[in-house]
Structure formats: structure tokens, C-alpha cells
DRENMI-593412 format. One line per field, with one value per residue (C-alpha): x, y, z. Coordinates in steps of 0.1 Angstrom, whole numbers, padded with zeros to 4 digits, always signed. Layout:
<sites>
east: c(X ...);
north: c(Y ...);
up: c(Z ...);
</sites>
This chain:
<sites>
east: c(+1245 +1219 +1193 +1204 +1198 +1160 +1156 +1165 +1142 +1113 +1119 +1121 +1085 +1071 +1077 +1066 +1031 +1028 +1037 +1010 +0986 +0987 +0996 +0995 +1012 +0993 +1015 +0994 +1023 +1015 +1052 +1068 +1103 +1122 +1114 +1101 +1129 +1139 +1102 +1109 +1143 +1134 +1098 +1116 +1143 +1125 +1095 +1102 +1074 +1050 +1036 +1038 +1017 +1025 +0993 +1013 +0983 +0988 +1025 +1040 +1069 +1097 +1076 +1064 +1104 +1113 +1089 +1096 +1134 +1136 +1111 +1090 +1053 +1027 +0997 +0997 +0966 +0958 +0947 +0951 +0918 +0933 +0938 +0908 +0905 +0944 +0939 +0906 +0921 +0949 +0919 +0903 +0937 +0936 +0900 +0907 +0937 +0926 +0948 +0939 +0955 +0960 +0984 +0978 +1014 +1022 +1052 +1068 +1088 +1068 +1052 +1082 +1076 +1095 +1058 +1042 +1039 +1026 +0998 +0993 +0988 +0960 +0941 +0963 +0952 +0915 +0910 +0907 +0892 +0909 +0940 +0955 +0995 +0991 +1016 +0997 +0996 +1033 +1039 +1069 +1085 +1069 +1039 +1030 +1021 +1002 +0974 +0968 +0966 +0940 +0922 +0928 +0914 +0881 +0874 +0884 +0857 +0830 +0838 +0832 +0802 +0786 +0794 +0805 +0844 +0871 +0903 +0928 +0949 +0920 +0940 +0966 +0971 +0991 +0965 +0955 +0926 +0912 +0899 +0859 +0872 +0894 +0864 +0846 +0862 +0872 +0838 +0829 +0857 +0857 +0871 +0890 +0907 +0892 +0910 +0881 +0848 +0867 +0870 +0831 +0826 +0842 +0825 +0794 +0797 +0801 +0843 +0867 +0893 +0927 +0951 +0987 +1015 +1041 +1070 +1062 +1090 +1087 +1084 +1118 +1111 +1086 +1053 +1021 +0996 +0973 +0978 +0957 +0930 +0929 +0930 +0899 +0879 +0892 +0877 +0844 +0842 +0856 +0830 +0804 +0812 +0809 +0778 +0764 +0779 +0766 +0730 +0729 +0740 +0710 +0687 +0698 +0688 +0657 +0646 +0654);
north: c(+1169 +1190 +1163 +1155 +1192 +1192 +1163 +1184 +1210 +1190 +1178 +1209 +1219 +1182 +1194 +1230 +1220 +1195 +1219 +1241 +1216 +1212 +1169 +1156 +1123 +1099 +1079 +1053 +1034 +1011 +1002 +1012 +1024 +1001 +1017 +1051 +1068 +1056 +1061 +1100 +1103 +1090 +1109 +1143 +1131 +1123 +1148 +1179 +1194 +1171 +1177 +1147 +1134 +1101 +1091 +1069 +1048 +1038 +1017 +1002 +1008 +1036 +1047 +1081 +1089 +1089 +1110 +1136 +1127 +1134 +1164 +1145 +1157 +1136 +1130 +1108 +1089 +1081 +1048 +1023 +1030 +1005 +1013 +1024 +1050 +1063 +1069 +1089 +1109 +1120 +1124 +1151 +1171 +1173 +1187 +1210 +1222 +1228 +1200 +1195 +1155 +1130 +1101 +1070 +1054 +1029 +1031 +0997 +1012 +0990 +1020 +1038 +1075 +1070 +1063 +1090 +1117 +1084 +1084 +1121 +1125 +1111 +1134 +1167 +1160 +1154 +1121 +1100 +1108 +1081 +1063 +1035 +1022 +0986 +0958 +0931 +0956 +0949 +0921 +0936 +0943 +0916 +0908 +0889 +0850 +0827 +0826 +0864 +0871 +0842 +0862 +0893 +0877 +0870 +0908 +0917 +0895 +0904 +0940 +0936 +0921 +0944 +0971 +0965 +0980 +0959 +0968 +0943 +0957 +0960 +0958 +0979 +1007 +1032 +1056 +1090 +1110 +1142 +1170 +1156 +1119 +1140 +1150 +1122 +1096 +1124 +1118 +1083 +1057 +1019 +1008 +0970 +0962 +0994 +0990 +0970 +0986 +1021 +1012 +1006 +1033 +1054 +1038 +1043 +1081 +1076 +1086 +1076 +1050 +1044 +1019 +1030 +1002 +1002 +0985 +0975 +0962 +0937 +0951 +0967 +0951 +0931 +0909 +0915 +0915 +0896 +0860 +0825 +0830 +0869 +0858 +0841 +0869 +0892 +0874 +0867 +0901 +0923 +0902 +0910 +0945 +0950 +0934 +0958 +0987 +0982 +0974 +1006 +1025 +1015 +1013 +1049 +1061 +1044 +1062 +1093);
up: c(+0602 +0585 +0589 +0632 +0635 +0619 +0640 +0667 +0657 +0656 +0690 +0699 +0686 +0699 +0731 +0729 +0716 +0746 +0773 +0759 +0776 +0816 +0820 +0857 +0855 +0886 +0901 +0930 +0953 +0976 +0990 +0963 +0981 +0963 +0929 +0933 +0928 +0897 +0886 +0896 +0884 +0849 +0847 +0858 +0832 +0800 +0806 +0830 +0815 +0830 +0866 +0887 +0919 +0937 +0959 +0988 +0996 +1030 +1024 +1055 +1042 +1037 +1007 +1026 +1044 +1007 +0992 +1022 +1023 +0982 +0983 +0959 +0948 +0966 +0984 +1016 +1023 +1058 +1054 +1022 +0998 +0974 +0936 +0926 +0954 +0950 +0915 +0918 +0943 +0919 +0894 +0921 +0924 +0886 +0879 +0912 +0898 +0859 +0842 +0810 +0806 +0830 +0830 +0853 +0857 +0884 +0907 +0900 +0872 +0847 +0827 +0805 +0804 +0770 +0750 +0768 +0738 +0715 +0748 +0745 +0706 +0700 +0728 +0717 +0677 +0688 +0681 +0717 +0748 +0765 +0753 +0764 +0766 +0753 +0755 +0733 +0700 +0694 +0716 +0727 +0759 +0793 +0780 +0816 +0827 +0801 +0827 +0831 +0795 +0795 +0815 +0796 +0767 +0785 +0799 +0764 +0749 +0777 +0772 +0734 +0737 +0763 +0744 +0708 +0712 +0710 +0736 +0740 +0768 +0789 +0824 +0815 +0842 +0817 +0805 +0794 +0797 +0788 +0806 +0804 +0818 +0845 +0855 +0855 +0872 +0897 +0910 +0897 +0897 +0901 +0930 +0932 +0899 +0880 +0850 +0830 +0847 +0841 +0798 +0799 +0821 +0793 +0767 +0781 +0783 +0748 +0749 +0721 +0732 +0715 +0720 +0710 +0714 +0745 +0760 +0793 +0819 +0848 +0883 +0891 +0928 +0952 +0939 +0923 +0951 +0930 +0938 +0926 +0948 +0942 +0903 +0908 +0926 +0903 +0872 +0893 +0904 +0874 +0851 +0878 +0878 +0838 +0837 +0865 +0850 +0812 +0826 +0852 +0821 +0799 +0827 +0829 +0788 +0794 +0819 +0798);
</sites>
């Protein structure tokens, strides 16, 4: 009993030191009504002390009634900006209202808000800029098709080689940043498939990037809007994009 009650304790002080930093969780949805509400319920669940902000990127669907229906935190975007632009408008509201971290988690119910202290760590103790929740560290948990992590495998060897830092997770949308990155990609943030281009972003304004193991679920509802023929634009295009981006950047210092 003595030892459950120091356990206790210590989750006790866990969570004092991380309310003592102000965390906006980012949650983009694009038809999400199937799920979001059990992405709310849990988050408000496991971490009340977290402020929360769903971007509703244009859905179709009931995603919007919900939100207003459940008095939910969000943003509505008037028309769909994609990914890339729901997720830097969550980074705006957190440099506008002084956040010091900020979590990207999707609204599929894929990203458990269980590992999100092992996310925040690393930035409270001083040691990341950036972390990253990774599903191939541990292989636990869906770990996705044969064919994507193929792919995943490819961005993670490009990125390597353009700029010497090996991330294996390298699409993985469940992220932390600090107060310098909120501030950055608040004002430059990739656009289609970010995920990638916004690693070597980071890397090129010379941030630190963990990875920290996660358990990642499949979607709770509905389909990955990536299909075959998206696949194959996205590796064209993501490959395309981290080439441009690593070659702006030095183009850049030598100008200096």
C-alpha cells in the first residue's frame, strides 16, 4: 500500500510540473463525426490540463453540429485548406495566444493521448525541440500496410541523406513542438502531406528532434483519403518537396 500511495504521489507531481507549461493539443478533422467525440472525451479524460482546438477543415459532414452540439473547442474553416493549412492555423492560435507546447493529434482516434507526457518530456527537460510519437521504435500497436512503410522507409532514407538525421516515423502526424517551432510553422508550414518537408524544415533551423515510441490504433471510422494513385503523387511530390526545401535552405546560408 505504502508503495501505490508514492506512486500516487508521483503522479501527482508529473502532472503539476506539466501544467506549469501552457500545451494546446491541435486536433485537424476533416469528417471526422464519427470519431470526434471519443477523441474529446478521452483527451478531456486523460489530460484536463491540456487545452484543446479542433480545426474542422471544411467537412461535409456532421463534424461542425457536433462540435457546436457538444460545446467543443474549435475553429471552423470556411473552406477545406487541407492538412497542411488546418494544422498551421492551429499553430497561429498558439503563438497568438502564448502556448508554450503544441501537440498535433489527428481526429480519427489513432493518436492515444496515453503517450502524451513521454511526447512532452523530452521538450520540458530541454533536450528536443520537436518530438515525435513513433510507431516503428517498438513496433507495437497498427504499424500500417506493407506498401506505406515501403514508402516510409524511402522519405526516411532521402531525409537522411539530405540532411544527415536519421527519423524513422517520418509521416507520423503525432507531434510536439516547442514555443520557437510554434512560432515557426505558424508562419511557414508545408502544405500537402507536410509531415516529411516539416522534419527538414526543423532540421534546417537547426532544432533537436526526438523520437519517443507510441502505440498507434487503426482509424476508429471511415478511409484514409490517400489512395494508389494519391500514393504515387505523394512519393513524387513529398521527394520533390525535400529536395526543394534542403536546397532553398543552403541557397539561403550562402547568401549570408
Amino acid at each position: 500500500m505504502g508503495q501505490g500511495y508514492k506512486d500516487d504521489y508521483k503522479e501527482v507531481e508529473d502532472v503539476n510540473e506539466m501544467t506549469n507549461a501552457k500545451v494546446l493539443i491541435i486536433i485537424p478533422a476533416y469528417n471526422e463525426s464519427e470519431s470526434i467525440e471519443n477523441v474529446i472525451d478521452h483527451l478531456t479524460d486523460q489530460a484536463p490540463w491540456c487545452d484543446y482546438l479542433i480545426i474542422n477543415d471544411g467537412s461535409t459532414d456532421s463534424t461542425l453540429s457536433i462540435c457546436e452540439q457538444e460545446h467543443f473547442h474549435y475553429l471552423d474553416l470556411p473552406i477545406n485548406l487541407g492538412i497542411g493549412g488546418a494544422v498551421q492555423a492551429g499553430y497561429v492560435y498558439a503563438r497568438k495566444n502564448g502556448y508554450d507546447i503544441a501537440v498535433q493529434m489527428d481526429g480519427d482516434g489513432q493518436h492515444d493521448i496515453a503517450y502524451l507526457k513521454d511526447m512532452l518530456q523530452p521538450i520540458l527537460d530541454g533536450e528536443a525541440d520537436i518530438v515525435i510519437g513513433s510507431r516503428f521504435l517498438k513496433k507495437e500497436g497498427f504499424q500500417s500496410s506493407q506498401s506505406r512503410r515501403i514508402g516510409i522507409g524511402i522519405l526516411s532514407t532521402l531525409i537522411r541523406l539530405t540532411t544527415g538525421q536519421r527519423i524513422i516515423d517520418v509521416t507520423s502526424g503525432y507531434r510536439a513542438v516547442n514555443r520557437m517551432f510554434i512560432d515557426i510553422y505558424s508562419r511557414d508550414y508545408p502544405t500537402d502531406y507536410p509531415e516529411p518537408e516539416a522534419i527538414v524544415t526543423a532540421i534546417m533551423h537547426r532544432g533537436r528532434v526526438k523520437e519517443v515510441p507510441v502505440r498507434m490504433r487503426a482509424r476508429e471510422s471511415g478511409t484514409s483519403s490517400i489512395t494508389l494513385r494519391k500514393s504515387v503523387y505523394y512519393m513524387v511530390k513529398v521527394t520533390l518537396a525535400i529536395l526543394i526545401c534542403r536546397l532553398s535552405y543552403g541557397f539561403r546560408r550562402a547568401k549570408r
